[in-house]
C-alpha positions as CSV (number, residue, x, y, z in Angstrom):
1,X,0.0,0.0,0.0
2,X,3.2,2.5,0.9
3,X,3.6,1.8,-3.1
4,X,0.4,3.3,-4.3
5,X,0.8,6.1,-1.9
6,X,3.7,7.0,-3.1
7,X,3.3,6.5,-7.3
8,X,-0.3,8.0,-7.1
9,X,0.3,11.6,-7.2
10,X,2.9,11.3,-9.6
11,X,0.3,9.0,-11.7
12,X,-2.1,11.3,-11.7
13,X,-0.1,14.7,-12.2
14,X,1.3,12.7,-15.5
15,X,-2.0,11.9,-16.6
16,X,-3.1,15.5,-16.3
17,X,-0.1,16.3,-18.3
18,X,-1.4,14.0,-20.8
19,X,-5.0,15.5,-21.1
20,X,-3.2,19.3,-21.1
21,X,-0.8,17.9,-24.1
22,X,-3.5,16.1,-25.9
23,X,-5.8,19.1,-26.1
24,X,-3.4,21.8,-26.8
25,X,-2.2,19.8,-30.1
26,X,-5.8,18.9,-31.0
27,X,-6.7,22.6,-30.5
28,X,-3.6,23.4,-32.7
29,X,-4.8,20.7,-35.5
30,X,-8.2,22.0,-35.6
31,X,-6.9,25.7,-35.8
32,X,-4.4,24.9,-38.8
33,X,-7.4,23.1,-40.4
34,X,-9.5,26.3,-40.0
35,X,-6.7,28.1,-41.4
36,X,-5.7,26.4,-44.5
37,X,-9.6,26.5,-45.2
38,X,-9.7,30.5,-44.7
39,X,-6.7,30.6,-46.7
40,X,-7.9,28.5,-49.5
41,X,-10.9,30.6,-49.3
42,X,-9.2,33.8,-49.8
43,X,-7.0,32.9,-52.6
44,X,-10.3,31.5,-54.7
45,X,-11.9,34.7,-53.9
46,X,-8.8,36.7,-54.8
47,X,-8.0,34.7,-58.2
48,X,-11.8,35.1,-59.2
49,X,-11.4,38.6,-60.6
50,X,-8.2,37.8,-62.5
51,X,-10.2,35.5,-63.9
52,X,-13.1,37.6,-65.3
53,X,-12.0,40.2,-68.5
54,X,-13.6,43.6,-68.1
55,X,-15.3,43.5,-71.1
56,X,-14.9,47.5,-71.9
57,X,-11.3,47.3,-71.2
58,X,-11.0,44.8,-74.5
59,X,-12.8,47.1,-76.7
């Protein structure tokens, strides 16, 4: 019993470690994804107008 006394507060300040890690990197994945999307985004709204002539500039 000394054992458990002894290993449990390490146990459980590791596995709170674990839980703190685990959601700051699946915050940070989420975030890139959500990035990369604006991005994307931003670049097919920004290469739209290069893609359309102006009609009475060709004239």
């Amino acid at each position: 019993m000394e054992y458990v006394a002894v290993l449990l507060p390490s146990l459980v300040v590791g596995l709170l470690f674990w839980f703190a890690m685990k959601s700051i990197f699946n915050a940070d994945k989420s975030e890139r994804k959500a990035e990369a999307r604006a991005q994307a985004e931003a670049e097919s709204r920004s290469a739209a107008p290069l893609e359309e002539q102006n009609p009475e500039t060709d004239k």
